[in-house]
Structure formats: C-alpha cells, structure tokens
Phi, psi and omega in degrees: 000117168303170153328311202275276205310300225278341169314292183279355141331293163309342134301310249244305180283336175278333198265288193318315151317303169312300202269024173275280214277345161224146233265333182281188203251319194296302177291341158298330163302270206303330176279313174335311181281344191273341161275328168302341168276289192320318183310295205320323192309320205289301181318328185267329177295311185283013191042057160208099230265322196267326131345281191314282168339326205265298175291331165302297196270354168274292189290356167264347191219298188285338162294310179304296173313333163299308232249311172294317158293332155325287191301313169311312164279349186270345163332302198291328178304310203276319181280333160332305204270008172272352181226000000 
C-alpha cells in the first residue's frame, strides 16, 4: 500500500464517519457527496478507474441530488400544511 492510498483510507473513514454522525439531513447530504468523491479518489488510487467513475456519479451526484430533492419537498409539504 502506497502513501497516497493509505491517506485516502483515511480520509475515506473519517467522512464516512462525519456522515454517520451527523444528524441534520441537509449537511449529511454534502458530507455524503464529499464522502462519495472521497471513495472515488480512493478507488481511482487503487487502479480502478471505472469503479471510480462509476461511484463520482452514483455516490457524488446522484444520491445526494435524490436526498436534496427529497428534503425539498417535504420542506415545501410541511410549509404547505402551516398554512
């Protein structure tokens, strides 16, 4: 294991940690897409390109953008019913 890889393992345990551990839903999405870029980094370190690629566009953008859209509507639900 190189330098680089074992770094980002460890990036790679801490931001899974941070979104393990935090509770509002808007910053777990972002720390969520910053841990799915962290993976990918990992992934592409470890020579595996297509993986990496593969995880940039499932765990950085598309989950996060579901969990943000998500959050949006029940916002827009919940300001509805106040009024």
């Amino acid at each position: 294991m190189t330098a680089v890889q074992a770094v980002l393992l460890v990036l790679v345990a801490a931001a899974g940690t941070l979104v393990a551990l935090t509770r509002e839903p808007l910053r777990q999405a972002i720390l969520a897409a910053t841990f799915g870029v962290t993976l990918a980094l990992l992934f592409f370190a470890l020579q595996a390109p297509d993986v990496a690629l593969s995880q940039i566009v499932v765990g950085g953008v598309a989950l996060p953008a579901m969990v943000l859209l998500a959050l949006a509507e029940v916002r827009a639900r919940d300001e509805g019913d106040d009024q």
